[in-house]
ROKE-383658 format. One line per field, with one value per residue: x, y negated, z negated of N, C-alpha, C, O in turn. Coordinates in steps of 0.001 Angstrom, whole numbers, padded with zeros to 6 digits. Layout:
REM ROKE-383658
n_c1 = [X  ...] $
n_c2 = [Y  ...] $
n_c3 = [Z  ...] $
ca_c1 = [X  ...] $
ca_c2 = [Y  ...] $
ca_c3 = [Z  ...] $
c_c1 = [X  ...] $
c_c2 = [Y  ...] $
c_c3 = [Z  ...] $
o_c1 = [X  ...] $
o_c2 = [Y  ...] $
o_c3 = [Z  ...] $
***
This chain:
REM ROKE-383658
n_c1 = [003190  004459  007292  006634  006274  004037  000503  -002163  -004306  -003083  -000588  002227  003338  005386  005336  004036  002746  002588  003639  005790  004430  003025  000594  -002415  -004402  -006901  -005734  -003204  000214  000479  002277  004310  003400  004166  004566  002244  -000699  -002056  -004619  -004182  -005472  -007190  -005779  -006015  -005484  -005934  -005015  -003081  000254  001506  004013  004494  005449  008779  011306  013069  011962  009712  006464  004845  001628  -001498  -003903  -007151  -008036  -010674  -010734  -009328  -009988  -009544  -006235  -003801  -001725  -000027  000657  001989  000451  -001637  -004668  -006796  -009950  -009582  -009238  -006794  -006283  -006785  -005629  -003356  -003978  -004682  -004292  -001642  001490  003558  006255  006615  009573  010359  011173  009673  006710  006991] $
n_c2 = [-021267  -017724  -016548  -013947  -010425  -010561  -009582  -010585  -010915  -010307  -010246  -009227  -008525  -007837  -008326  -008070  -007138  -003859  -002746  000221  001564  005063  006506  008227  010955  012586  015181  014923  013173  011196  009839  006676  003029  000249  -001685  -004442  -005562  -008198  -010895  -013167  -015782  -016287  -014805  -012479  -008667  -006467  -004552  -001071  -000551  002932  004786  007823  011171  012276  009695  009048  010048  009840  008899  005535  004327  003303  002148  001124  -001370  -000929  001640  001893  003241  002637  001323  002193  000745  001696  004007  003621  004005  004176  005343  006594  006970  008558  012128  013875  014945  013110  010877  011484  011246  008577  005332  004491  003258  000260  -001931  -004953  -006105  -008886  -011095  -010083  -010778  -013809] $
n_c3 = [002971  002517  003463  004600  006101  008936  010497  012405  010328  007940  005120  004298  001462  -001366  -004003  -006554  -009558  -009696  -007958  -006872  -008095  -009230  -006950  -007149  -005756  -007192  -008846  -007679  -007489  -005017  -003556  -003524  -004569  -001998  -001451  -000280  001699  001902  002771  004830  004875  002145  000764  -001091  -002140  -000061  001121  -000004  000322  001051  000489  001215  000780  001037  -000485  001739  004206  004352  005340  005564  004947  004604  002163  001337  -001171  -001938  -002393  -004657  -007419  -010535  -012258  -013980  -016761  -018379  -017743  -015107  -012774  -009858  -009435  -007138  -005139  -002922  -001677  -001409  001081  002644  002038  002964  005891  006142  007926  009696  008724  009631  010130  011762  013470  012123  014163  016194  015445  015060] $
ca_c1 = [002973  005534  008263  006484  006044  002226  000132  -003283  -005142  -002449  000141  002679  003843  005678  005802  003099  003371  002364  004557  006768  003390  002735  -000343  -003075  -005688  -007591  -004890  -001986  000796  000967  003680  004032  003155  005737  004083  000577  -001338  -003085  -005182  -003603  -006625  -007758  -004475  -006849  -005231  -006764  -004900  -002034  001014  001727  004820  003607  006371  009692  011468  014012  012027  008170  005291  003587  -000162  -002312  -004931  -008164  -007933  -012250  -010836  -009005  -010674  -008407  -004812  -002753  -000319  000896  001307  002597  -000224  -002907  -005790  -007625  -011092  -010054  -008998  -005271  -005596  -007390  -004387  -001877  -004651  -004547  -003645  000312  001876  004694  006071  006710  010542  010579  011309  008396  005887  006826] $
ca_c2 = [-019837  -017004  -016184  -012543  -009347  -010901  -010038  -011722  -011148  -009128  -010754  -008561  -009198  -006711  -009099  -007809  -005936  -002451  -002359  001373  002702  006251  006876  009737  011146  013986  015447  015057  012563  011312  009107  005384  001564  000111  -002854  -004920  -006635  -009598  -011794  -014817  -016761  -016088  -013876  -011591  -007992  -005981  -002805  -000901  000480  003891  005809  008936  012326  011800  008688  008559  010612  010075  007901  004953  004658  002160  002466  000078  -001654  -000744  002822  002389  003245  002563  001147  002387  000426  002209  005094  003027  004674  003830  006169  006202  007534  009724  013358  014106  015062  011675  009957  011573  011100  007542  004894  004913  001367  000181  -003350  -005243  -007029  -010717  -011857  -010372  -011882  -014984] $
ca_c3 = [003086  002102  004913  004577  007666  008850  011735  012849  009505  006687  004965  003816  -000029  -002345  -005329  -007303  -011092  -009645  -006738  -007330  -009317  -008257  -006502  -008070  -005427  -007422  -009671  -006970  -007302  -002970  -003185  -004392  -003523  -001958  -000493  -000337  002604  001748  003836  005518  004351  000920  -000272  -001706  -001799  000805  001399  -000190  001541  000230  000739  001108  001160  000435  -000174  002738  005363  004018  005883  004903  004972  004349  001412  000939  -002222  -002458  -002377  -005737  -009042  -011689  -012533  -015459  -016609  -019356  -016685  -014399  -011796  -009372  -009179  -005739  -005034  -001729  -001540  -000916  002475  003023  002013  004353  006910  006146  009113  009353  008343  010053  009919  013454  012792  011769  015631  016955  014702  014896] $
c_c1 = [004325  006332  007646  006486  003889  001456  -000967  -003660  -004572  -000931  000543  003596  004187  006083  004480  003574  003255  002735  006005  005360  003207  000971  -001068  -004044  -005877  -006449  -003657  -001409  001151  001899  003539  003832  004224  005754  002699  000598  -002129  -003494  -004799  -004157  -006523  -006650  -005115  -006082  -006536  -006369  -003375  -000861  001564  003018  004623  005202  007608  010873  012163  012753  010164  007566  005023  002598  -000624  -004003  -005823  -008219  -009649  -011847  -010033  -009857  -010272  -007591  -004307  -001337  000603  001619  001746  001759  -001631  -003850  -006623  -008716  -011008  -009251  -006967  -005297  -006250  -006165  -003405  -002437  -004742  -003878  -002271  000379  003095  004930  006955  008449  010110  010306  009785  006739  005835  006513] $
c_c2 = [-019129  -016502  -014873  -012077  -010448  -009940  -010931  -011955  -011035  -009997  -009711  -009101  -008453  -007397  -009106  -006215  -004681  -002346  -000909  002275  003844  005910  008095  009743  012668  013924  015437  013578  012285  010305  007673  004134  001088  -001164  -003121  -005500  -007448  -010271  -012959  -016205  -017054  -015726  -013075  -009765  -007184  -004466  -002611  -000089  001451  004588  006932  010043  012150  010395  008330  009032  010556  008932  006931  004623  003806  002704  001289  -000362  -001104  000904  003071  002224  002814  001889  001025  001700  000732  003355  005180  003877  004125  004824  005200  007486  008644  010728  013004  013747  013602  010461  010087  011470  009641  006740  004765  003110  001374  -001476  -003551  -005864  -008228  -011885  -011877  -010574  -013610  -016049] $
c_c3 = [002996  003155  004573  006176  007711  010686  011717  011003  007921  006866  004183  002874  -000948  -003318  -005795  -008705  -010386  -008429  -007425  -008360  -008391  -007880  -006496  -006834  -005747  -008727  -009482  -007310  -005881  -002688  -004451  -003193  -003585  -001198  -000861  000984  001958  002731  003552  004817  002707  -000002  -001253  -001282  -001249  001111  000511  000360  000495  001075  000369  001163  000723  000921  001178  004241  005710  005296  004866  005522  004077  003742  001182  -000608  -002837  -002758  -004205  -006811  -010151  -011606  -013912  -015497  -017435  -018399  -015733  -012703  -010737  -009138  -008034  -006037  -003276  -002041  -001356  000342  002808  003229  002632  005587  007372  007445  008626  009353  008881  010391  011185  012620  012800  013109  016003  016572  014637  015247] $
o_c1 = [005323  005628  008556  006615  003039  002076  -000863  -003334  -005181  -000313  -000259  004470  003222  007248  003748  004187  004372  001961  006899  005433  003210  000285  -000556  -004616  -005426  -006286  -002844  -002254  002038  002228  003028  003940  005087  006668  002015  001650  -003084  -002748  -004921  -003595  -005844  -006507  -004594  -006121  -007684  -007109  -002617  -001079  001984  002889  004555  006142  007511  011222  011801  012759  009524  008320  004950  002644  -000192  -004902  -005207  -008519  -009814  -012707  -010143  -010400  -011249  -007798  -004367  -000323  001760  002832  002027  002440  -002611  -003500  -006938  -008578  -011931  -008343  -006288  -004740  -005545  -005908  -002600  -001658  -004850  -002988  -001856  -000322  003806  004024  007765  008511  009345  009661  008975  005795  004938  006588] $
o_c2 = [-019764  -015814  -014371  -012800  -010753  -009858  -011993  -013000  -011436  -010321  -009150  -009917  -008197  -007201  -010053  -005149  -004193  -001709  -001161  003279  003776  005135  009062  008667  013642  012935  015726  012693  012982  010012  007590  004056  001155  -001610  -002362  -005914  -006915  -010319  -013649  -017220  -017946  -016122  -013070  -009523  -007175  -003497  -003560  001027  001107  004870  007167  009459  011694  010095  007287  008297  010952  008279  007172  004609  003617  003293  000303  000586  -000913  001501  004117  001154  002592  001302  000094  001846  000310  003552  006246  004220  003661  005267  004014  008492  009219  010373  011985  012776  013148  009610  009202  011561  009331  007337  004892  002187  002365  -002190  -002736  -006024  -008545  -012932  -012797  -010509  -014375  -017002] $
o_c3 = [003338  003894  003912  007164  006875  011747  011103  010439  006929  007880  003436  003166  -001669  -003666  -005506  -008755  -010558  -007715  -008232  -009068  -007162  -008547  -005932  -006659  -005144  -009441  -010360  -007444  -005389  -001539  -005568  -001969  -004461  -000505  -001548  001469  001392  003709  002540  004406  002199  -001158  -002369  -000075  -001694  001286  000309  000832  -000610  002266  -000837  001702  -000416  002062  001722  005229  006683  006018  003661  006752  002940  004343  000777  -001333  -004042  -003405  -004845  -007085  -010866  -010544  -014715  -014814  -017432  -018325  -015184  -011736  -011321  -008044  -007938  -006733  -002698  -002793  -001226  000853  003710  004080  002925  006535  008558  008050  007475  009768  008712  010820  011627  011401  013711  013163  016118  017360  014283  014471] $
***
């Protein structure tokens, strides 16, 4: 298994092609992916971590992979199926350090 951030169920893995794609809900650009969770088990992506606002000072927020519709890769974009404000409403992501995971 990958020295990744984990807790019980979410393995955290930013080595995937569309890691830095922006993120579309509606017609808004709400930030970019800047991270994945995967499950421990399966390694099936499960949610995506979105940096939401701006880069130094923004949130990230955790999007359901069932919530995306799309992925352009010519446009280097993910289209999601919720609202804007949905997405800054989104649960907040924050990764535990290394120690206290382990």
């Amino acid at each position: 298994m990958p020295t990744n951030e984990r807790n019980d169920r979410w393995v955290c893995c930013p080595a995937l092609d569309s890691n830095g794609y922006n993120v579309q809900a509606s017609d808004v650009v709400m930030g970019h992916v800047c991270n994945f969770m995967m499950d421990a088990e399966s390694w099936a992506v499960g949610q995506l971590v979105v940096k939401t606002g701006h880069r130094i000072s923004g949130n990230e927020v955790l999007i359901p992979t069932k919530q995306v519709d799309r992925i352009s890769y010519e446009k280097s974009t993910v289209y999601v199926t919720l609202a804007p404000e949905a997405v800054k409403q989104s649960s907040a992501h924050a990764l535990a350090p290394v120690a206290a995971v382990a």
